[in-house]
C-alpha positions as CSV (number, residue, x, y, z in Angstrom):
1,X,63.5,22.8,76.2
2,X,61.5,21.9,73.5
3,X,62.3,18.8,70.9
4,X,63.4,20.5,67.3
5,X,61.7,17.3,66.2
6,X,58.6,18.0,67.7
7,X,58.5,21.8,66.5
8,X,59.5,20.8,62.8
9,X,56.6,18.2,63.4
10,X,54.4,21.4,64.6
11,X,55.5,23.3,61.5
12,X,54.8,20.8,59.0
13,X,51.9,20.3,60.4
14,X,50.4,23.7,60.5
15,X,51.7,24.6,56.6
16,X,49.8,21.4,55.5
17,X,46.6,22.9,56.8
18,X,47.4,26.2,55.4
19,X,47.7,24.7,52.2
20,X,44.8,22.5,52.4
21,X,42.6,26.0,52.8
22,X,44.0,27.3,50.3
23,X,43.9,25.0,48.2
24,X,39.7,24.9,48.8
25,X,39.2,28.3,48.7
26,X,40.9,28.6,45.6
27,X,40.1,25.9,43.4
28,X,37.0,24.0,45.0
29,X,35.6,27.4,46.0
30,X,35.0,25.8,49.5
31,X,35.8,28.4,52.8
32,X,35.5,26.2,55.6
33,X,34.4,29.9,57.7
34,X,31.2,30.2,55.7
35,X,30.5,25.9,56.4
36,X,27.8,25.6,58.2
37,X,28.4,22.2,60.2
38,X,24.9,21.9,61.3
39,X,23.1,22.0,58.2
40,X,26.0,19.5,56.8
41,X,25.2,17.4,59.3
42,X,21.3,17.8,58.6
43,X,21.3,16.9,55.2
44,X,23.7,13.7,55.7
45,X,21.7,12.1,57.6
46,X,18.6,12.8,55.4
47,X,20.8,11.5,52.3
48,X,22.2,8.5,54.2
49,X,18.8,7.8,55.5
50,X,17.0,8.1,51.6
51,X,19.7,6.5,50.2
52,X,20.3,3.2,52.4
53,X,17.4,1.1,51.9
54,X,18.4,-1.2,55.0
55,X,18.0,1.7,57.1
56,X,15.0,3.1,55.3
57,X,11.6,1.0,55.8
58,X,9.8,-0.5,52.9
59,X,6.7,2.2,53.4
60,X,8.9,5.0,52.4
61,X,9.0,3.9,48.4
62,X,5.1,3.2,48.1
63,X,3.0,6.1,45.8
64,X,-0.2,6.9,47.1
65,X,-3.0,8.1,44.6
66,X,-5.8,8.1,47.0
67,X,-8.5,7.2,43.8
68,X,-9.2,3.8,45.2
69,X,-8.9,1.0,47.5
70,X,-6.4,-1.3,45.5
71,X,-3.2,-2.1,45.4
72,X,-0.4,-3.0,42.7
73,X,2.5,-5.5,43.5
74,X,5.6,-5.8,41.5
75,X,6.2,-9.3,41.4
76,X,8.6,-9.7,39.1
77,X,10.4,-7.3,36.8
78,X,11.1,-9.3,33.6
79,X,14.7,-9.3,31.7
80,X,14.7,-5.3,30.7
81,X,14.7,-3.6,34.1
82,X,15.8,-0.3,32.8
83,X,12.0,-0.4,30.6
84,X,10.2,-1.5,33.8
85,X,12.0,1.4,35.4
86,X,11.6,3.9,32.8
87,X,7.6,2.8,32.2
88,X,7.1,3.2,36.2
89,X,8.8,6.7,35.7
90,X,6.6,8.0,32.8
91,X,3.3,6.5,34.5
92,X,4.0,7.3,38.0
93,X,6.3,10.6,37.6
94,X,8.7,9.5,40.2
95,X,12.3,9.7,39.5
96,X,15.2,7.2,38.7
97,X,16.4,6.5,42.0
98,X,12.4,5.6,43.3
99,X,12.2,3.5,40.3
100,X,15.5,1.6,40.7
101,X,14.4,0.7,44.6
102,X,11.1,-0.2,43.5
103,X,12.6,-2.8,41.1
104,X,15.0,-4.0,43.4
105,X,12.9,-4.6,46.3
106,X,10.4,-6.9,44.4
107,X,8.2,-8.2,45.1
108,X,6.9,-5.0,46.7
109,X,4.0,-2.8,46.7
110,X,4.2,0.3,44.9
111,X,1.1,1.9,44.4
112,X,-1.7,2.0,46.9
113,X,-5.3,3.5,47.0
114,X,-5.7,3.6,43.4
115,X,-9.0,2.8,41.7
116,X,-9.3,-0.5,39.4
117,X,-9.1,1.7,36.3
118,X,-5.7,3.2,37.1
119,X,-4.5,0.1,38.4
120,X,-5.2,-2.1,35.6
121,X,-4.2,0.7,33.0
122,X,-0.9,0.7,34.8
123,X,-0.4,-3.3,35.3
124,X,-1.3,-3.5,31.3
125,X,1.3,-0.8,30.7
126,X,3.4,-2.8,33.1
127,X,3.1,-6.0,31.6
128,X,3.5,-4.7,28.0
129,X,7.5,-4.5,28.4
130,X,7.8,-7.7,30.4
131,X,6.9,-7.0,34.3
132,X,4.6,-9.0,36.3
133,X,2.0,-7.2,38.6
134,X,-0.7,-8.1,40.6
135,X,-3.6,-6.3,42.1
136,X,-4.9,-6.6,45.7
């Protein structure tokens, strides 16, 4: 004979899922029969993998303009980060979360193959609202 612990257990149990789909269907417009776990599981890993910088190698944040045969290096970013981060956006195009791990990882290289001009256009610009950068 079965425990009427156990079965209430079972019951609970099974009216708390119910719920819980409901509940996402309803108000989170989420139906777990239309989730695709495979392409969940695809895009995780791509957003853990952009997003953890341990994990992601130090090549992955470096802009290549393929004018030149120089290099800038961020070697230091000055006491108004958020300017050095919005300059490299507005000269470089690349968006917030690029600028934020070039900043943090300095001293880095962030721009490579780009011709003299360019790159002392950009270490001017740079230096203007308080960054240091070199060119190799």
């Amino acid at each position: 004979m079965i425990d009427e612990r156990f079965l209430y257990g079972a019951i609970a149990l099974m009216l708390i899922i119910i719920v819980n789909e409901y509940v996402f269907k309803k108000y989170l417009h989420f139906d777990m029969d239309k989730f695709d776990v495979l392409k969940f599981l695809k895009n995780y890993k791509r957003m853990f993998f952009l997003y953890n910088k341990k994990l992601a190698g130090k090549h992955d944040f470096i802009i290549k303009k393929n004018t030149g045969n120089n290099s800038l290096v961020l070697t230091e970013v000055g006491e108004n980060k958020a300017t050095v981060m919005a300059t490299l956006r507005q000269i470089t195009g690349i968006s917030y979360d690029h600028a934020k791990w070039i900043t943090d990882a300095v001293p880095t290289v962030f721009i490579t193959d780009i011709s003299i001009e360019e790159a002392d256009l950009t270490k001017k610009a740079l230096e203007f609202v308080g960054a240091k950068v070199e060119i190799e």
